[in-house]
N, C-alpha and C positions, 0 to 999 in steps of 0.2 A: 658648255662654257669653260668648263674646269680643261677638257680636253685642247680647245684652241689655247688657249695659258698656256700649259705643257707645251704643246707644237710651239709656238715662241719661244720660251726656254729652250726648247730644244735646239733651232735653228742659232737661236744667240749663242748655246754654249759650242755649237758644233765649229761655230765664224771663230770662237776666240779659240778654240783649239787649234784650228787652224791657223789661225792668227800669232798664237804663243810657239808654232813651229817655223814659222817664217822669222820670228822675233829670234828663237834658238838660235837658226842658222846662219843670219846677220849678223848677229850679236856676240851672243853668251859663247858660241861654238868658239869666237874667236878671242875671246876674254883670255889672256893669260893666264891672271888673276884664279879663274875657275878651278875645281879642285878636279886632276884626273880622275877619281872616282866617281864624281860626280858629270862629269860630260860622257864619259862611258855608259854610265846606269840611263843619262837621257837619251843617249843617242839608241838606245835599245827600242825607244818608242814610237819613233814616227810613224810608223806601218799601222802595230796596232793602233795607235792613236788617231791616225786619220782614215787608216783601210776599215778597220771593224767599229771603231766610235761613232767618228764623225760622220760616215755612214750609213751607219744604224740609228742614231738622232734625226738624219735629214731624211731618211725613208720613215722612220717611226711620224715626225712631223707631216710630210706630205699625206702619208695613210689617216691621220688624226682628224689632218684639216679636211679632208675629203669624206671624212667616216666610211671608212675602210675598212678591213676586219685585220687588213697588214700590221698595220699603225699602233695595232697593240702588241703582236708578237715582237717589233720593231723594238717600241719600248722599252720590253720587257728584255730583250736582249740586249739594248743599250745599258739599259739599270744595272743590269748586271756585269757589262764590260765597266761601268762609271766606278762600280762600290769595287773592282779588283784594281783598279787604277790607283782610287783614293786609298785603297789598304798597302799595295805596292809602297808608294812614293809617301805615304805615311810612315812603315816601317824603315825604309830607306833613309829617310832624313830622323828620323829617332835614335835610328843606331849610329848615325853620324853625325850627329850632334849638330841639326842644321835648323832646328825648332828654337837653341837657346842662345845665340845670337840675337841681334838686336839691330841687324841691318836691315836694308829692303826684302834681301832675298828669304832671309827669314819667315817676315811677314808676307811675302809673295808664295812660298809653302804653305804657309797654316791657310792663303786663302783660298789655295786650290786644291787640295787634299778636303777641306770644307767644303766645299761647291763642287767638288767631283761625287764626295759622298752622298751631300744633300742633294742631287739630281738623279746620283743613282737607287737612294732610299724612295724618291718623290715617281722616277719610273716603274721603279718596280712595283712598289703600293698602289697606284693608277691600272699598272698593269692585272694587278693580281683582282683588284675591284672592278673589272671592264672585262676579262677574259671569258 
């Protein structure tokens, strides 16, 4: 049971990944407003972010939902792409002072730096219990 959960999560966070690059390149890419360090630092991610993440969530889920023996290695290698993302883009915005604002974008870091780490804490612990 615990595992179909995970493969949901996994699938939801793989779509809003996806989803948050489509929103980038719409959007924010063309934000004046944006700070060129900070469009540079995300333009660095699309690859890893949808080649190696959202990748490995949607192979880690389908291996999960099926009881596979993939679906944990999957995991495990998502967990671990999730917890270098949320430590990235956590340091990132810490040395740039983009946590103490008090605008959206602010609180749209703190909740994805949060939910990158807790996904890749929750895959890799799954992982390591199931392996």
């Amino acid at each position: 049971m615990i595992g179909i959960i995970l493969a949901i999560l996994q699938i939801i966070f793989a779509v809003g990944l996806i989803g948050f690059w489509v929103y980038f390149f719409l959007v924010e890419n063309k934000d004046p407003n944006q700070e060129e360090c900070y469009l540079k630092h995300e333009r660095s991610f699309p690859l890893p972010d949808i080649g190696l993440i959202a990748v490995s969530l949607l192979v880690a889920a389908s291996g999960l939902l099926s009881t596979q023996r993939f679906g944990i290695f999957f995991t495990i290698l998502a967990g671990g792409a999730l917890m270098f993302l949320g430590l990235i883009d956590f340091s990132f915005n810490l040395q740039n002072k983009r946590f103490t604002s008090k605008d959206m974008d602010a609180y749209m870091s703190i909740f994805i730096v949060t939910i990158a780490l807790f996904m890749g804490i929750l895959c890799l612990t799954y992982g390591y219990f199931n392996f």
